[in-house]
N, CA and C of each residue as an Amber inpcrd file, in Angstrom:
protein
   627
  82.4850000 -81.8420000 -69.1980000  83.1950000 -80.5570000 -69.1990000
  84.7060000 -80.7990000 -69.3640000  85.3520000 -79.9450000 -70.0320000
  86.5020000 -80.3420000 -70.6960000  87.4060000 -78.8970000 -69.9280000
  88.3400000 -79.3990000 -68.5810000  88.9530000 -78.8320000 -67.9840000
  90.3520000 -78.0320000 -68.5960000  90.6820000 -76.8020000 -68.9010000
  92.0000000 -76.4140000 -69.7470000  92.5250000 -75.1720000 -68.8650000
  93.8520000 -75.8670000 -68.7170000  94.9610000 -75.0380000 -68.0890000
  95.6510000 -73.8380000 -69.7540000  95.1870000 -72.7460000 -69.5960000
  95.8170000 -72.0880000 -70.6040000  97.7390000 -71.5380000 -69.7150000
  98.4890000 -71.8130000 -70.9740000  99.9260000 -71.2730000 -70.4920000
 100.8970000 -70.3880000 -71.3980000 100.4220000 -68.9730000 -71.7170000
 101.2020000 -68.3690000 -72.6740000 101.3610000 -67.0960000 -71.5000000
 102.9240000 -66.5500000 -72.2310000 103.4130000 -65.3790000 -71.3680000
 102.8930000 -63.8760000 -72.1670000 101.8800000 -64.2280000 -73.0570000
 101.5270000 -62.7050000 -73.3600000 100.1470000 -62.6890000 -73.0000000
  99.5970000 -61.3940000 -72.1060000  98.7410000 -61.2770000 -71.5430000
  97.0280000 -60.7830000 -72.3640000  97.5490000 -60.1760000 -73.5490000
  96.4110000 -59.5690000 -74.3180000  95.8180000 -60.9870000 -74.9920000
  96.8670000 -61.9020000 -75.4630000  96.4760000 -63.2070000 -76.4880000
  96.1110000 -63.9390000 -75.2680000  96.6820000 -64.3420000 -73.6080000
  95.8170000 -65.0660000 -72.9610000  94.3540000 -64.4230000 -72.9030000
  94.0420000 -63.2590000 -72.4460000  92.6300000 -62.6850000 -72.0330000
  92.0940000 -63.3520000 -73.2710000  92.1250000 -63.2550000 -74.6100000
  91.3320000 -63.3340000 -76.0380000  91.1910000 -64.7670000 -76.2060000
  92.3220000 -65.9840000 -75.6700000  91.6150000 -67.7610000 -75.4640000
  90.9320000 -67.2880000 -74.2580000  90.7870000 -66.8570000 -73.2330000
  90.1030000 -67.0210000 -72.3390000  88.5340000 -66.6610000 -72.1820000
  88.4960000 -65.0640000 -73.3770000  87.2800000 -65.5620000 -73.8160000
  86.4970000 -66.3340000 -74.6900000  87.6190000 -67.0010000 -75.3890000
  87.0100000 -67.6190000 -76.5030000  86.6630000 -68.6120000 -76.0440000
  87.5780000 -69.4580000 -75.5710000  87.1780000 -70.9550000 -75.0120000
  85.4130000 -70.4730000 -74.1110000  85.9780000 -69.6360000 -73.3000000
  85.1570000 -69.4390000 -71.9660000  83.2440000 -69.5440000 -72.8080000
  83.3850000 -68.7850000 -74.1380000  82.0790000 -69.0920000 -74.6450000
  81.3180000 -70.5750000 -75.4230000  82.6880000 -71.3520000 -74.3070000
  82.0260000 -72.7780000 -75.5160000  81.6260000 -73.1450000 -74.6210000
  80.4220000 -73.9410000 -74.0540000  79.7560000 -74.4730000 -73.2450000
  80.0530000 -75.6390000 -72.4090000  81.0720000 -76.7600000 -73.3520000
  81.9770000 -77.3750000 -72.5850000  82.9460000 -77.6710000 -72.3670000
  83.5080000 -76.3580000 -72.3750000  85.3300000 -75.5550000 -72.0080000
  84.9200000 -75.2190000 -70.2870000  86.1440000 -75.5130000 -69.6020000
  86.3950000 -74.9620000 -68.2960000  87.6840000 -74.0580000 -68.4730000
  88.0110000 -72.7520000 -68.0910000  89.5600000 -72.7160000 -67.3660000
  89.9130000 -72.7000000 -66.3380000  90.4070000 -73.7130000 -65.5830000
  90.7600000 -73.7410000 -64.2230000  92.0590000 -73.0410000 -63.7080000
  93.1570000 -72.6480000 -64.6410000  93.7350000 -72.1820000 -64.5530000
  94.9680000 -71.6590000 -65.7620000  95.7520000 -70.9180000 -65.3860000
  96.6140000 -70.1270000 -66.4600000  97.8590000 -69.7800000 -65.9190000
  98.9590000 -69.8570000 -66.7260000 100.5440000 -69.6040000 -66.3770000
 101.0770000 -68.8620000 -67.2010000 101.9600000 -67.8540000 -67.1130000
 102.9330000 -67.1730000 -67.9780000 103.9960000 -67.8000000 -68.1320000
 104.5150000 -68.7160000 -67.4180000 105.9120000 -69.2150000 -67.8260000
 105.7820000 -70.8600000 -67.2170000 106.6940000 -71.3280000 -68.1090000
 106.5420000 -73.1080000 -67.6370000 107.0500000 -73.1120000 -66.5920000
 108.0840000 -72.7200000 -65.7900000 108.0120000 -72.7510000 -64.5730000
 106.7790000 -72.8510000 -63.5560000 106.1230000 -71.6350000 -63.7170000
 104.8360000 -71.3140000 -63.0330000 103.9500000 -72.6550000 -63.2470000
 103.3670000 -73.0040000 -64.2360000 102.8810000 -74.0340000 -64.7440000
 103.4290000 -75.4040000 -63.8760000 104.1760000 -75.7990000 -64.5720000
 104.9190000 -76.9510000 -63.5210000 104.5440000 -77.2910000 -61.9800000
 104.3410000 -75.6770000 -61.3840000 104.4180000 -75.5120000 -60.3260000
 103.6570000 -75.4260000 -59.7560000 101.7710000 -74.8460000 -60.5440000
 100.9200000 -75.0160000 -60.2010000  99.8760000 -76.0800000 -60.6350000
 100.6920000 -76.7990000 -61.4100000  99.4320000 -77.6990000 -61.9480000
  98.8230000 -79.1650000 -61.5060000  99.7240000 -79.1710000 -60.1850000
  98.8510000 -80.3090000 -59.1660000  97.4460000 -79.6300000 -58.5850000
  97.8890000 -78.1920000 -58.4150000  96.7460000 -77.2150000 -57.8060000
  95.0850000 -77.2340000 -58.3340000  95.4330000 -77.7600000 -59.3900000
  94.2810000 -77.3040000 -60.2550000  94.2770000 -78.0350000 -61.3990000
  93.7920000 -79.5380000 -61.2370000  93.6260000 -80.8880000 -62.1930000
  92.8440000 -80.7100000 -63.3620000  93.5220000 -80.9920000 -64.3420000
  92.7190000 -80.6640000 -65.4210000  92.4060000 -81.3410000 -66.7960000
  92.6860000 -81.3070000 -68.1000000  92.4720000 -82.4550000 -69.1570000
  93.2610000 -82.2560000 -70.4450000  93.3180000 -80.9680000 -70.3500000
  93.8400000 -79.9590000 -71.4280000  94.8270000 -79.4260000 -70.9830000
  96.0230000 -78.9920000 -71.2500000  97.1690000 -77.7600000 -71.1000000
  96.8550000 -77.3940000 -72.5980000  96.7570000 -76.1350000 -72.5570000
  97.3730000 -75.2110000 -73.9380000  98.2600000 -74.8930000 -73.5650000
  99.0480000 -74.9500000 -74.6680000 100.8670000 -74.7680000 -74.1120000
 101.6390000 -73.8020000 -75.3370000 102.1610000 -72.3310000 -74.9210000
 102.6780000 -71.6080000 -75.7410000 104.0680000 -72.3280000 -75.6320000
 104.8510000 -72.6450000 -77.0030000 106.2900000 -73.0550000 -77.0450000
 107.4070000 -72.0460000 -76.2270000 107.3530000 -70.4180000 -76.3070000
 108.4560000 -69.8110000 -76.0660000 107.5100000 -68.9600000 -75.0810000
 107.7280000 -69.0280000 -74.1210000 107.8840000 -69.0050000 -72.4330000
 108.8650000 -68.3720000 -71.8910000 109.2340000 -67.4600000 -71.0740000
 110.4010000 -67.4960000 -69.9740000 110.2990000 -68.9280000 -69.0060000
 112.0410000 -69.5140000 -68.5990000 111.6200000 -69.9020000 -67.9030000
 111.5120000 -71.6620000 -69.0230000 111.5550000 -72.8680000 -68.2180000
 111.4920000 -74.0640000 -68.7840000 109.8580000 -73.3620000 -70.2520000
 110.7590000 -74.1480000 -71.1770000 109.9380000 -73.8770000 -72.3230000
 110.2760000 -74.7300000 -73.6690000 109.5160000 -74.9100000 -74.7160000
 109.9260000 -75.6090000 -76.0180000 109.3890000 -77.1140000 -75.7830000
 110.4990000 -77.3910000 -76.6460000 109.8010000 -78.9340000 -76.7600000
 109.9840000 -79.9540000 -75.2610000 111.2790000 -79.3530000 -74.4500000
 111.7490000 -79.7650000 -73.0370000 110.6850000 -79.5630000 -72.1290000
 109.9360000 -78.7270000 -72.4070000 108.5940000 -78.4810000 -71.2520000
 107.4520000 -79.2430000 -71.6850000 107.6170000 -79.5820000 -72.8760000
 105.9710000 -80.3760000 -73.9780000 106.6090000 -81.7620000 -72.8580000
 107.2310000 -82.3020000 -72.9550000 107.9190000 -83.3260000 -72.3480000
 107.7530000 -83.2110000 -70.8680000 107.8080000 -82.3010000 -70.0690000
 107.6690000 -82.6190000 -68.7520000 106.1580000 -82.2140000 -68.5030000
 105.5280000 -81.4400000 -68.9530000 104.0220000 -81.2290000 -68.6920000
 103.4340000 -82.3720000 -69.0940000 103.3210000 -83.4570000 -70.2270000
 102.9690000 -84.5120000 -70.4390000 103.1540000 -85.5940000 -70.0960000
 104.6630000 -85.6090000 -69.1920000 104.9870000 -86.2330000 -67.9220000
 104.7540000 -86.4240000 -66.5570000 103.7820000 -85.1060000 -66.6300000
 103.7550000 -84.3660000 -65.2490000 102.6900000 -85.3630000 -64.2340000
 102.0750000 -86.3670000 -64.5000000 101.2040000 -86.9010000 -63.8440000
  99.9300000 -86.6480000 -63.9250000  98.6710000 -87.3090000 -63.8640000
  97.3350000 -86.3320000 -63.7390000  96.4770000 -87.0510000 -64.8730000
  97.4720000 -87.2090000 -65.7450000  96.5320000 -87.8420000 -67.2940000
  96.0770000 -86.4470000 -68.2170000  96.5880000 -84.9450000 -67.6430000
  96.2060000 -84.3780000 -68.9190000  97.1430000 -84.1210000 -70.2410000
  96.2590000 -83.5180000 -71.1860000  97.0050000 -83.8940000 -72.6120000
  97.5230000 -82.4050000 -72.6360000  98.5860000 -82.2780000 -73.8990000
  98.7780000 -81.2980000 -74.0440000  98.5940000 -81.0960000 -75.4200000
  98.4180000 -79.5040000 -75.6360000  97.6600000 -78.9180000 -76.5940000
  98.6490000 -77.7390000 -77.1800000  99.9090000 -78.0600000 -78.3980000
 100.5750000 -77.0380000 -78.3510000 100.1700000 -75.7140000 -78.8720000
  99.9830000 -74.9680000 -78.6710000  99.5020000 -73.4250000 -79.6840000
 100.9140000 -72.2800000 -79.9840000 101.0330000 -72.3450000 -81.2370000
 102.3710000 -72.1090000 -81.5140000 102.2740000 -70.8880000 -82.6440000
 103.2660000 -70.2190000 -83.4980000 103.5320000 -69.4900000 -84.2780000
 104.1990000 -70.0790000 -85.0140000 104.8880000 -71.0000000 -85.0600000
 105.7950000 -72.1330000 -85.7930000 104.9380000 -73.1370000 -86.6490000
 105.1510000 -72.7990000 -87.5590000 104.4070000 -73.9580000 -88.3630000
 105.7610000 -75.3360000 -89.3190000 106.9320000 -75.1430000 -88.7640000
 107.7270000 -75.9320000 -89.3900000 107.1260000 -77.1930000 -88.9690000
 107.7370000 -78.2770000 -89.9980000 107.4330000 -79.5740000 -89.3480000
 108.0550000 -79.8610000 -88.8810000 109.5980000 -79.6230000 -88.3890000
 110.5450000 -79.8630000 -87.0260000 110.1740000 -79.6260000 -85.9340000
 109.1400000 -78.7290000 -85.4470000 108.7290000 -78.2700000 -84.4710000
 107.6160000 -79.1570000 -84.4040000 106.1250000 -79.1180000 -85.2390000
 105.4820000 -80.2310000 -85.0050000 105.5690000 -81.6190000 -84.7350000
 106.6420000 -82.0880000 -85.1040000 106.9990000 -83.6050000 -85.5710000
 107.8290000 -83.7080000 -83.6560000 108.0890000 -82.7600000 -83.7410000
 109.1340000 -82.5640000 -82.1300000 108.5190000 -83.0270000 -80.8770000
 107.4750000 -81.6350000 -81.2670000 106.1140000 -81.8090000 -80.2090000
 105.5350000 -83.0190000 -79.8690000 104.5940000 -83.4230000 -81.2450000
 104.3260000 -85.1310000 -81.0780000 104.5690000 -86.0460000 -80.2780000
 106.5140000 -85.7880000 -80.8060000 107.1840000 -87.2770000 -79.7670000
 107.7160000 -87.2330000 -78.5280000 107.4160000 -85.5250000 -78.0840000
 107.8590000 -85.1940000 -76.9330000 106.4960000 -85.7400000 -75.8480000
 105.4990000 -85.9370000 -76.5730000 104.4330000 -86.4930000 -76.0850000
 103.2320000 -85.0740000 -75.9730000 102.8740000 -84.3400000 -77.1180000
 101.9970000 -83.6130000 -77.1680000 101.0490000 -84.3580000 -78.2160000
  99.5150000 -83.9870000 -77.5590000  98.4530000 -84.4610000 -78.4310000
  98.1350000 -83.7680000 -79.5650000  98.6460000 -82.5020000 -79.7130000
  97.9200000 -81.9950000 -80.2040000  98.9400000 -80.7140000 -81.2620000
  98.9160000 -79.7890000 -81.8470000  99.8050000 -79.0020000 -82.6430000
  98.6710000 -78.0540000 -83.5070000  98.6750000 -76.7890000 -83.1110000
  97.3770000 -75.8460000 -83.4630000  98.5070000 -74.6040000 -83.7380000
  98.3310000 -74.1750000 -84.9740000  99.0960000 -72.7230000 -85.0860000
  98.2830000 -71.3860000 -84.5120000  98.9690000 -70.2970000 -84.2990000
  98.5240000 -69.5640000 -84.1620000  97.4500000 -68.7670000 -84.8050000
  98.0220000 -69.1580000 -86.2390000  97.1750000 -68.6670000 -87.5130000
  95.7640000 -69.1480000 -87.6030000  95.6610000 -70.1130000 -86.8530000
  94.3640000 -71.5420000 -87.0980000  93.0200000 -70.3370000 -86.9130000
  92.1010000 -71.2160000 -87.4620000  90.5420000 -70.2300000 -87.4380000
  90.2090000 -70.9950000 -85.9340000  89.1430000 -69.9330000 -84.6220000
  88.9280000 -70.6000000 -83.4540000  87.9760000 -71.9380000 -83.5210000
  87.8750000 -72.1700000 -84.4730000  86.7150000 -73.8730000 -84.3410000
  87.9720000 -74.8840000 -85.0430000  89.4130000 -74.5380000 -85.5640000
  90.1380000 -75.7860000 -85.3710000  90.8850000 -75.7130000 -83.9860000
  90.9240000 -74.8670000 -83.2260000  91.3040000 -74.8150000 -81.9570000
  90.3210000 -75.8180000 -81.2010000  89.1100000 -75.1130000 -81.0330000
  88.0770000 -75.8180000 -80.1680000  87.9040000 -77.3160000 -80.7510000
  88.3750000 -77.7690000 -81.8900000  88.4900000 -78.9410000 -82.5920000
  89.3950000 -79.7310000 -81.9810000  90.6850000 -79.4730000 -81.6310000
  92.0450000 -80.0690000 -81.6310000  91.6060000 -80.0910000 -79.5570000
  91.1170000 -79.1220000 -79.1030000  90.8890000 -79.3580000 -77.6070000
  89.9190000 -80.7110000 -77.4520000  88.7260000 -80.4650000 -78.1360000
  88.4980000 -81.6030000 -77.7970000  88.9840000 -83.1080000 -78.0690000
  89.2780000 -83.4900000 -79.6970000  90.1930000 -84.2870000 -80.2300000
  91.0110000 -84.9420000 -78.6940000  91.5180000 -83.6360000 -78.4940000
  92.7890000 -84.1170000 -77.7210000  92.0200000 -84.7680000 -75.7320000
  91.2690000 -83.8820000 -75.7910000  90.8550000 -85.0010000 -74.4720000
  90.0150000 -85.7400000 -75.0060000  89.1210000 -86.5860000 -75.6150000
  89.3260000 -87.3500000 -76.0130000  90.2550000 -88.7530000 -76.1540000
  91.2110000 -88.3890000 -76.3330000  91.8560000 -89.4470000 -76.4850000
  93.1010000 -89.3830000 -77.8580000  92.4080000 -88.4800000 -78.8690000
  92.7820000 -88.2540000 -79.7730000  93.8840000 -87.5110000 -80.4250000
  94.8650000 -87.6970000 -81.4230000  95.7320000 -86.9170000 -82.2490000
  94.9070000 -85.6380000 -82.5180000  95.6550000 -84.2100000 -82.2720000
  94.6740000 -83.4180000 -83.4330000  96.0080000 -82.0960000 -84.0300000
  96.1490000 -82.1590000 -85.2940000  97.2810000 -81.0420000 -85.2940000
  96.2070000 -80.2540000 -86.4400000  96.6440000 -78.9720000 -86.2850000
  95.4840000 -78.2130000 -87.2970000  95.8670000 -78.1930000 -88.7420000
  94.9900000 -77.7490000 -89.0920000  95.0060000 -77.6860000 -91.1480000
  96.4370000 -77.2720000 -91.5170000  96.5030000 -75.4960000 -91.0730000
  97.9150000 -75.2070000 -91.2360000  99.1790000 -75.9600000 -91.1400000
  99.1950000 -76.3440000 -89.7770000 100.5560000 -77.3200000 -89.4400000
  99.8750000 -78.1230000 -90.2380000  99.2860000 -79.3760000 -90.4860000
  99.7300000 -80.0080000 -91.4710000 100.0930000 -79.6590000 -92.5110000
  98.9020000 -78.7660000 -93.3180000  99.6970000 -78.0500000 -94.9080000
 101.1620000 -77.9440000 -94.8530000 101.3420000 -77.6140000 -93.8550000
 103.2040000 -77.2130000 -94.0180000 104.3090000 -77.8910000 -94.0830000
 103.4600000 -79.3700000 -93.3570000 104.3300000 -80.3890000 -92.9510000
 104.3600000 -80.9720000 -94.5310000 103.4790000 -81.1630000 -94.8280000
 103.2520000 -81.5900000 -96.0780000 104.0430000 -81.0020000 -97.1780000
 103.9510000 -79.4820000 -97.3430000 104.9620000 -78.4830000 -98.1720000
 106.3860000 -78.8660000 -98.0530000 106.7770000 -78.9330000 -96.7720000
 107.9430000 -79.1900000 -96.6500000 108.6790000 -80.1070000 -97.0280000
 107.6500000 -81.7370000 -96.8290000 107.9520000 -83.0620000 -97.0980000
 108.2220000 -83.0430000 -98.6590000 107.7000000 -82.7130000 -99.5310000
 107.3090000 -82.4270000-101.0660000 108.9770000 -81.9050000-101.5780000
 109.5970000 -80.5500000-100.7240000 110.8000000 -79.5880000-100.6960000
 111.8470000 -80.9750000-101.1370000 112.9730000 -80.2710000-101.7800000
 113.4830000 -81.1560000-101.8200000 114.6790000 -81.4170000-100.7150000
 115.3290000 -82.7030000-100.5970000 115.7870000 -83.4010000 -99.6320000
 116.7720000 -82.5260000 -98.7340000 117.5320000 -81.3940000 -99.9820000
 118.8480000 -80.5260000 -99.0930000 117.9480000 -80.2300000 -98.2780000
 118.5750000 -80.1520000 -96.6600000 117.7010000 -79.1880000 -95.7790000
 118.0950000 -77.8940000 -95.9540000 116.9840000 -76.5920000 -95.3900000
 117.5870000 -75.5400000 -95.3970000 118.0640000 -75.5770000 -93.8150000
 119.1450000 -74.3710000 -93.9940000 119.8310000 -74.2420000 -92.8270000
 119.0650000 -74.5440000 -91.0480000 118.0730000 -73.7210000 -91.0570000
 117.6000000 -73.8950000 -90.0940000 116.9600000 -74.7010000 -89.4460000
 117.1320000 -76.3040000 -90.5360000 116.5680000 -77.4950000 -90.2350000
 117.3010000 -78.1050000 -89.7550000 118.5680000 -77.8530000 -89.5170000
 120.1210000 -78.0870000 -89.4670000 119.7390000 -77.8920000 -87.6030000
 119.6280000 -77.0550000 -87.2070000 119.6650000 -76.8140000 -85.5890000
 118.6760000 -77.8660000 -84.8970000 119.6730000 -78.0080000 -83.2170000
 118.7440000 -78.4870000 -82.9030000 117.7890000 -78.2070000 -82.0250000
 116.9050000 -78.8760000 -81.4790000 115.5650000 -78.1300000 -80.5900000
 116.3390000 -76.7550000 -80.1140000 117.2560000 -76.9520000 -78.9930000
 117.6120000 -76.3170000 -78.5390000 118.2750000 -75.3040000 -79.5260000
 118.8840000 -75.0700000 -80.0390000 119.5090000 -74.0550000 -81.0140000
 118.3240000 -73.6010000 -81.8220000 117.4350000 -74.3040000 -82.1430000
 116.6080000 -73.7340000 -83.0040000 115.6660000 -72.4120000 -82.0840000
 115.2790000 -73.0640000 -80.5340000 114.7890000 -72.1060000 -79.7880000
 115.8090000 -70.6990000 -79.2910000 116.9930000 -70.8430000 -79.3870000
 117.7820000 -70.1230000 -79.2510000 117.8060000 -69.2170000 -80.2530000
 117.9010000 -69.5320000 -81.6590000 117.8270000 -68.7620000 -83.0790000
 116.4500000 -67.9750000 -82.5630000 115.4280000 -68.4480000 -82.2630000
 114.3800000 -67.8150000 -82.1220000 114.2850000 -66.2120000 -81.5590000
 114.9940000 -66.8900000 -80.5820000 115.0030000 -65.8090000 -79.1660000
 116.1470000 -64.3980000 -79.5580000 117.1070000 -65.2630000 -80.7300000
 118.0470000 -63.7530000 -80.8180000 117.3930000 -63.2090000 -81.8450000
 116.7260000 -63.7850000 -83.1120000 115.8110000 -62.9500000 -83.6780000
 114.6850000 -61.7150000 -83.5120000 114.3490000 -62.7350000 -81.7450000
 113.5870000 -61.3840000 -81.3650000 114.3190000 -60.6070000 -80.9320000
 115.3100000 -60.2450000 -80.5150000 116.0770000 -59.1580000 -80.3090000
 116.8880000 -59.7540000 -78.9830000 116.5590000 -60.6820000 -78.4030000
 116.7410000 -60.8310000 -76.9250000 118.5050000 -61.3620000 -77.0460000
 119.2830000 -60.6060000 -75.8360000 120.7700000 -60.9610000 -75.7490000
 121.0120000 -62.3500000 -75.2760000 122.3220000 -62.3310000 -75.6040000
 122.7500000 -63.5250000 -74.8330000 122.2910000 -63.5360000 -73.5930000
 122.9750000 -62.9740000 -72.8330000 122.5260000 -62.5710000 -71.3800000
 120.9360000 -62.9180000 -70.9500000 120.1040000 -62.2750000 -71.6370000
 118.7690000 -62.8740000 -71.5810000 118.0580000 -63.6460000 -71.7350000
 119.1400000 -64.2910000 -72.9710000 118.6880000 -65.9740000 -73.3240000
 118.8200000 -66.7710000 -72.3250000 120.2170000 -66.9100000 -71.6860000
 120.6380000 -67.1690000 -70.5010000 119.6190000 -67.3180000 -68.9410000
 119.4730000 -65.7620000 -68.9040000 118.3630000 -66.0500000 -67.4310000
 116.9320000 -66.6390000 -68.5360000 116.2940000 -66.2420000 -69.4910000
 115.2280000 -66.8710000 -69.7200000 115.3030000 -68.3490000 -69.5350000
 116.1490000 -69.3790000 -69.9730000 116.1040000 -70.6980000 -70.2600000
 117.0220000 -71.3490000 -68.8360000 117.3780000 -70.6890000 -68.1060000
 118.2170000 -71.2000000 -66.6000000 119.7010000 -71.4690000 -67.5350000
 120.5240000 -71.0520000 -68.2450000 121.5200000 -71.6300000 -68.4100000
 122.5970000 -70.4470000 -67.8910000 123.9060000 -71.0670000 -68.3110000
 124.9230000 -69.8730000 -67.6600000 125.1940000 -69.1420000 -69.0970000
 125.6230000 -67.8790000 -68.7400000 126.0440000 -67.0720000 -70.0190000
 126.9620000 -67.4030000 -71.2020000 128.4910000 -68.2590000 -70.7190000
 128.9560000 -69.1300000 -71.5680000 128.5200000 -70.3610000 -71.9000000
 127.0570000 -71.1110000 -71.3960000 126.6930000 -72.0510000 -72.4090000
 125.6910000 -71.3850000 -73.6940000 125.1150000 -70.1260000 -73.2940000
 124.0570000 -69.6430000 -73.9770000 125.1260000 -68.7550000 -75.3440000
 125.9260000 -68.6330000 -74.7800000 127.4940000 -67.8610000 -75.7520000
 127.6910000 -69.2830000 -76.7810000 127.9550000 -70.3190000 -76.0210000
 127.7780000 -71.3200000 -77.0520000 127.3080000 -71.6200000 -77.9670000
 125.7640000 -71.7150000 -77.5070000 124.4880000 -72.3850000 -78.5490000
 124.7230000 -71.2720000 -78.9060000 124.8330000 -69.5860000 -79.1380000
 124.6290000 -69.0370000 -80.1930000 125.8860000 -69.3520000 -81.4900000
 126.9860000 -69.2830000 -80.6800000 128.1170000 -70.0200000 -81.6240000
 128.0170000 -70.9570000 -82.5150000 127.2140000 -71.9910000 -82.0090000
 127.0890000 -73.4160000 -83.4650000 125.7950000 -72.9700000 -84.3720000
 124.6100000 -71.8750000 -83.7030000 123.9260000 -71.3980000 -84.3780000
 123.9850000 -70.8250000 -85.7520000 125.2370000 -69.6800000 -85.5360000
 125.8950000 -69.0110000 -86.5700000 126.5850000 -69.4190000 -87.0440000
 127.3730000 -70.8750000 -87.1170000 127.9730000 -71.9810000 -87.8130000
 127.2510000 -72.6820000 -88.9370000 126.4210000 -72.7640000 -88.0760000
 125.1850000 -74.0850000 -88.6530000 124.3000000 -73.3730000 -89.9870000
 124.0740000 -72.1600000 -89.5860000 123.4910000 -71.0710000 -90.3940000
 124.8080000 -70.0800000 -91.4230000 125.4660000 -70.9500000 -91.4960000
 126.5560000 -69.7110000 -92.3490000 126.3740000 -68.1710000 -92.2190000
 126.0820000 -67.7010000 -90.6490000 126.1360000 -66.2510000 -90.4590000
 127.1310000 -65.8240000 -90.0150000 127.7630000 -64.2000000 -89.7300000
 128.8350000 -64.0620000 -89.0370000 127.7050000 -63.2960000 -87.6760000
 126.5310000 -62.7440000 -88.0630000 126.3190000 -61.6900000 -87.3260000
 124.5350000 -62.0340000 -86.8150000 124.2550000 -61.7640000 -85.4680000
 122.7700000 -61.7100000 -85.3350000 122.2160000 -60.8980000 -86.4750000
 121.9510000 -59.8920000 -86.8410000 121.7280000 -59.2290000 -87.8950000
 121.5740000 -60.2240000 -89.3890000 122.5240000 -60.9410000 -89.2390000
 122.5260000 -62.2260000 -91.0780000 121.2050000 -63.3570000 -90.4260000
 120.8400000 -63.5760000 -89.0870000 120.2980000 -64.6280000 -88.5380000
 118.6620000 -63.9090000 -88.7150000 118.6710000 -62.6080000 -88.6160000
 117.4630000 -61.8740000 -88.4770000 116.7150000 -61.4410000 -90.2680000
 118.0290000 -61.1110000 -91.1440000 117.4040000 -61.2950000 -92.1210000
 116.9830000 -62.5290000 -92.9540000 117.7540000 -63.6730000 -92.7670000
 117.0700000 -64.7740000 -92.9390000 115.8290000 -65.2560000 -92.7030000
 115.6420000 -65.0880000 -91.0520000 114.2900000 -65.1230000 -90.4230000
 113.2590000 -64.7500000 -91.3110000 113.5620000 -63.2430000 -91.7460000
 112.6670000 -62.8050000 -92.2780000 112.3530000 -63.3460000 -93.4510000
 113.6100000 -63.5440000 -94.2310000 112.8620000 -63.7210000 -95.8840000
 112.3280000 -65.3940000 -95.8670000 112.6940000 -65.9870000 -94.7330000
 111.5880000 -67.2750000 -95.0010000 110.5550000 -67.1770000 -93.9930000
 110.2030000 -66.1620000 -93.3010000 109.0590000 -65.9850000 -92.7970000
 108.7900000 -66.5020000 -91.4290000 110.1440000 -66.5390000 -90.7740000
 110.2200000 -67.0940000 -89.6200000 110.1910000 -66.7820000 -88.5910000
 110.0500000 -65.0930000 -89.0480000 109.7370000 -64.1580000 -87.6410000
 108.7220000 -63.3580000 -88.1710000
């Protein structure tokens, strides 16, 4: 039986892994977190083999949390499930010490694929993320802008795309308001924008939100 801590902060997409896994015969969920904090905090509670791990979390999250949950002691693997299909983000994950890299987009039998893969013992990143990694590698060498940021700025770009303020970036990720004033500053540097608004239509026309 293949024990999995599910950890995403939206409640309709946890219930829908929870039944999905729940109908595979040797899936457990022992437990579930909305935010890496929570997670962190409960996961001596409830030993397990698997973390599924949503990247953007309130609260410790990204590739800094792939890193301490896979640190965390116990021997379980982690299993990222993401909306990001860049290969900066996959390639991130990896060396942050994740087994595993499953998009959101993935059909549910490369999910249930990459869970087991991954306890096991095994690498498993899904079809998508690779296709992309691959697309990208092919691209030629200029990066585009947003390859330019780093983890951290890139999760930051994320977060003002969705609409969320400084201020909120701030309490979401524990930082103070003038460091989160910052990272948006080299953001809109790095990205030749003047305005959240230039950061949001970008997003869009490469498909990043």
């Amino acid at each position: 039986m293949i024990r999995i801590w599910i950890a995403d902060d939206h409640a309709i997409f946890r219930e829908g892994l929870k039944q999905l896994l729940g109908d595979q015969p040797d899936f457990a969920i022992v437990g579930e977190a909305t935010s890496g904090d929570e997670l962190l905090r409960r996961l001596d509670g409830a030993p397990c083999d698997v973390v599924l791990l949503d990247l953007s979390m309130p609260g410790a999250s990204g590739i800094a949390l792939v890193r301490e949950v896979a640190a965390h002691g116990g021997g379980q693997r982690v299993v990222v499930l993401s909306m990001h299909e860049e290969r900066q983000y996959v390639i991130e994950a990896l060396k942050a010490g994740a087994a595993g890299y499953v998009t959101k987009s993935s059909a549910s039998d490369q999910l249930f694929d990459a869970l087991r893969k991954a306890a096991a013992g095994e690498l498993a990143v899904s079809p998508a993320a690779s296709q992309a990694m691959i697309r990208q590698m092919l691209e030629p060498e200029d990066p585009r802008p947003h390859e330019r940021l780093t983890a951290r700025e890139r999760q930051i770009f994320d977060m003002l795309v969705a609409g969320k303020t400084v201020s909120a970036i701030a309490h979401a990720l524990e930082l103070s308001v003038k460091t989160a004033s910052t990272h948006k500053s080299n953001v809109l540097v790095k990205m030749g924008a003047k305005t959240t608004a230039d950061l949001v239509r970008y997003a869009l026309a490469k498909k990043l939100a």
